[in-house]
N, C-alpha and C positions, 0 to 999 in steps of 0.2 A: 582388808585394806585395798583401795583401791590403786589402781595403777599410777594416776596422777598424784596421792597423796604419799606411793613412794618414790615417785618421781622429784615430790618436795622433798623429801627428808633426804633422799640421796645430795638433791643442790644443798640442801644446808649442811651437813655432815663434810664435805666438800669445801664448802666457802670457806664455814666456820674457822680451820687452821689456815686457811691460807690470810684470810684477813686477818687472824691474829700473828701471821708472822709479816705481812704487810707493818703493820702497829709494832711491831717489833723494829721492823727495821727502818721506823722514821719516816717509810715511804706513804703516808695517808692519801695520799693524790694518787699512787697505784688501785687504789680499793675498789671506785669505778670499773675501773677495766678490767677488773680480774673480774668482778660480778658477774661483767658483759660477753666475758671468754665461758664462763662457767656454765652461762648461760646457751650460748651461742653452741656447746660442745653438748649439754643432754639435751637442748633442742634435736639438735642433727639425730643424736643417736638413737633419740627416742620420739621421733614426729611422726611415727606412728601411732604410739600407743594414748600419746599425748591427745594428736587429734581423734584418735576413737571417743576418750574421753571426752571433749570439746562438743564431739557432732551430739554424743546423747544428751547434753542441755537444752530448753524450750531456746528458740532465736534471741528471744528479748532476754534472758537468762545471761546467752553469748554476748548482744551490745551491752550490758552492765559490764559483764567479763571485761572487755577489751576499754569502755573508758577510767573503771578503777585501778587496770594496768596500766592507762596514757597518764593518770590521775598521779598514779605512785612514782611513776619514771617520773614524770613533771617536778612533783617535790622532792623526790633522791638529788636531780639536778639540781633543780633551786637552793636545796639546803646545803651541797657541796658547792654550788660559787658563794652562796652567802658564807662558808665554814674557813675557804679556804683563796676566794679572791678580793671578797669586796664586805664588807659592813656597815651600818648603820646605828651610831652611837652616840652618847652627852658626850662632852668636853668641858672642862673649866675654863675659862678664861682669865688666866694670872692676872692680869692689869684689871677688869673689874669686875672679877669674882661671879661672872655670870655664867648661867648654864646654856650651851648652844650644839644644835643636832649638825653633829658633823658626819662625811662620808669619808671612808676610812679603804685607804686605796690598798689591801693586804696582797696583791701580785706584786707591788715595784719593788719591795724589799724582802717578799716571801712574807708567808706565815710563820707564826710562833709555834715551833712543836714541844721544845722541850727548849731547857735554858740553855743548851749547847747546839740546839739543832734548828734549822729553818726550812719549810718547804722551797720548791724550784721559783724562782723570783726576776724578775725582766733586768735586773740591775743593782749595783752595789749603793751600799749607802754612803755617801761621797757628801764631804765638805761643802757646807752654803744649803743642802736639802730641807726640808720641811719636814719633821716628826712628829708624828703623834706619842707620846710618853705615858705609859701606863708608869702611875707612882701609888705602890699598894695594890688592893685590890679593887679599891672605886674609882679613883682619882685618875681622868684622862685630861693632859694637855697638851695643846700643840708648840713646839718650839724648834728652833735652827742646829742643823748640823753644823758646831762650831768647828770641831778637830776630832778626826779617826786615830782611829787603835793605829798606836806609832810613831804619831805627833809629838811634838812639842808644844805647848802651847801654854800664852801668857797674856793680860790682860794690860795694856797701857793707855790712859785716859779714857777707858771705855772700848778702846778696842782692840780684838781679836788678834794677836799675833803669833800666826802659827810657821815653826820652823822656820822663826827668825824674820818672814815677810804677811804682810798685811791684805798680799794678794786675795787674799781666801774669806777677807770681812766684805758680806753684804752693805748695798748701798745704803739700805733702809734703816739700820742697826743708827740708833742717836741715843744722847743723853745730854744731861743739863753741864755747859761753859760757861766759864766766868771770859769776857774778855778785858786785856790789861785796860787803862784806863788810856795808857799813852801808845796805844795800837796807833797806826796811821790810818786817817779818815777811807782811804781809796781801799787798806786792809775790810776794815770795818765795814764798809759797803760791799765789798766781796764777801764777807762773809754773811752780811745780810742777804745774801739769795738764800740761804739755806734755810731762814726764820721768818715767821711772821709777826715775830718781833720785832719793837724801832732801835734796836741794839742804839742806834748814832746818836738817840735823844739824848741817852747817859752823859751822852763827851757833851753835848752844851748847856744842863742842868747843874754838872759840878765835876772839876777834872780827876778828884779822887774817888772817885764812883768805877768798879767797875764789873760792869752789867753782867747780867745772866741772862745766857740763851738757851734754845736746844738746838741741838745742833749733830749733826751726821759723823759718827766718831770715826770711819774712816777716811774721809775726805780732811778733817781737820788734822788726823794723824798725817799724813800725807803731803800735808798740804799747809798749814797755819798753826800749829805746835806752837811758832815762837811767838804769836801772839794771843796764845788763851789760856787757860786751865783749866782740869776738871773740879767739878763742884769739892769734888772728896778730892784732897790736898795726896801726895804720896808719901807724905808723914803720918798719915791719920791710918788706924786701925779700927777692923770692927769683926769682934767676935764669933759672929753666925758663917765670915767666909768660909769656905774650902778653900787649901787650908790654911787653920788659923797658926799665921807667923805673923812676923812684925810687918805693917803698913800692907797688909793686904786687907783690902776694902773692897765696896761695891764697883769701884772703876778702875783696882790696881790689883793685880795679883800676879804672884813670882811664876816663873815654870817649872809645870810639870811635864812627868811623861807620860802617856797613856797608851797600857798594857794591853797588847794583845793576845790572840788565845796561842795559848801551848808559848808563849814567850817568858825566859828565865832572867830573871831581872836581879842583881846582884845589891844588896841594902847598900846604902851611904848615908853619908850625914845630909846629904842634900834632898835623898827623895824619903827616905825611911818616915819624914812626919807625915806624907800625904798615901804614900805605899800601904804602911799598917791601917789607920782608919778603913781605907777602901777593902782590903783582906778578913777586914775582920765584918764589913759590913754587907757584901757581897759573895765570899767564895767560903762561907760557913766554919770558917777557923775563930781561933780567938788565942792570937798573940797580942805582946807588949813589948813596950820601952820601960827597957832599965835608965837608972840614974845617969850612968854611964856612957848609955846611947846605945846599946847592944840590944836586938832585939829577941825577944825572949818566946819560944813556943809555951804550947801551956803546962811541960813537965819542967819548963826554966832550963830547956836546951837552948841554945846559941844560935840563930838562925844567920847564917850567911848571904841564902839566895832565896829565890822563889818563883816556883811556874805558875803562871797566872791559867785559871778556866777559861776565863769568859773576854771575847773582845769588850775594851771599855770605849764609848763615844763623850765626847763634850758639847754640851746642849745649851745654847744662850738664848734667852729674850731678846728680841731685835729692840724694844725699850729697855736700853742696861738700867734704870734706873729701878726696876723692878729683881730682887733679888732670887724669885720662885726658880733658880735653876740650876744646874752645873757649879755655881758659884757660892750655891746654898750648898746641896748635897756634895757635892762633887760628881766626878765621871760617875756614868750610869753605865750598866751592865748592856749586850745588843738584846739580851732576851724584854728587857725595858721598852725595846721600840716594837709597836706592835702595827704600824701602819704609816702610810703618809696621805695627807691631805692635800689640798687644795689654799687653805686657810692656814694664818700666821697669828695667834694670839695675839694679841695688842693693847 
């Protein structure tokens, strides 16, 4: 055996544990460097024997040698920013079901290591951001950070109400208004900036007419409540919400709380219908609900409280009239977000 070929097996013998406790310990963005130390340490110690090795190859022998090394550096590099910063992927697009090549920015919110773990990441994922939503293992879409692990959060005529204020609804988020019929014309016209629709035609065709627009649901929460309504009444129900309780629909849903990781969240009458679904659909248990209301493990022990795993986010459509989100599923797990974009499904 030559000198250089245990030179190799010494670097791999070497590497070998230390990269497997690198993967151990979540740190995969260490693995580079440790190559580059492992390296850089039987260079030193052995650039003698290395380079005896080296000189008895023909010259041209040597220039292959050294561009198959630039060759291999090149793609170790390339395949750890493609692994671990940035990506190139389909996406669906909820509103018209098409497929489109999106770039998928994997540093602002770290990578996905494991469902509790993320690599180093420039920033937290914060209220109003941009998602890309892995759902399953095909299905990529992009959608809005509605509310973080901690929140409150509830849906009124379309929009966003987190911890009580509105603050946190993007401008762009709209859905379909009815406006009254006996709104005042100077109302009506202010609210015609928002449409390009003739909203005002309604009021001189017939005074019991009254129109539908689309219209920007934070602005009208904010600002014209008292003369519109959303399409879906806050009497009306519809079964696919998260979750399904009385009058929660695509434009009105009650609050919840959204559980963060290591957070001990004590059952009530008030969260236990949207708490259990998510437990059993996320963090690999499988409780119930008694008649009673008591919630039940699966030997029909008594459950009082619960640590949650995983921080959960709420993820909206900026067209609410589209239900593909948060309000279909419910909160998503962080291991679900796997990137952000540039791009806002539409």
């Amino acid at each position: 055996m030559t000198v250089l070929q245990k030179n190799i097996l010494k670097t791999v013998s070497i590497s070998l544990p230390l990269i497997g406790l690198a993967l151990w310990a979540k740190a995969y963005f260490l693995v580079p460097i440790i190559l580059l130390v492992i390296f850089l340490i039987i260079h030193r110690r052995e650039i003698n024997a290395i380079q005896r090795a080296i000189d008895l190859l023909p010259q041209r022998v040597k220039y292959l040698v050294s561009v198959a090394i630039c060759v291999a550096l090149g793609i170790g590099i390339g395949a750890y920013i493609i692994a671990f910063v940035t990506d190139i992927d389909i996406y669906t697009s909820i509103s018209t079901g098409k497929s489109r090549i999106c770039f998928i920015d994997k540093l602002k919110y770290g990578s996905v290591i494991d469902k509790e773990t993320r690599s180093c990441a420039l920033g937290d994922i914060q209220r109003g951001n941009n998602a890309i939503i892995a759902i399953g293992d095909t299905t990529k879409t992009v959608l809005r950070i509605a509310a973080i692990p901690g929140d409150e959060i509830s849906i009124v005529d379309g929009c966003a109400i987190v911890n009580g204020t509105s603050d946190y609804e993007v401008a762009s988020a709209y859905a379909p208004f009815h406006v009254f019929h006996n709104t005042p014309l100077r109302i009506v016209h202010l609210i015609g900036r928002y449409t390009n629709e003739l909203v005002d035609s309604a009021f001189r065709t017939s005074a019991s007419v009254n129109p539908q627009c689309t219209l920007p649901v934070k602005e009208i929460y904010d600002n014209y409540r008292q003369y519109t309504y959303s399409v879906l009444h806050k009497n009306s129900t519809d079964e696919r919400i998260f979750p399904y309780t009385a009058n929660n629909n695509g434009l009105q849903m009650h609050p919840i709380h959204l559980p963060s990781q290591g957070e001990t969240i004590t059952f009530s009458k008030k969260n236990r219908h949207y708490l259990v679904p998510l437990i059993n659909k996320y963090e690999d248990k499988n409780i119930s609900i008694d008649k009673n209301g008591n919630v039940l493990s699966t030997n029909n022990t008594i459950l009082h409280q619960y640590t949650f795993k995983y921080n959960y986010y709420f993820v909206l459509n900026d067209n609410r009239t589209i239900l593909a989100d948060s309000r279909l599923w419910g909160p998503i797990p962080e291991y679900q977000i796997i990137g952000s974009t540039s791009n806002i499904s539409q």
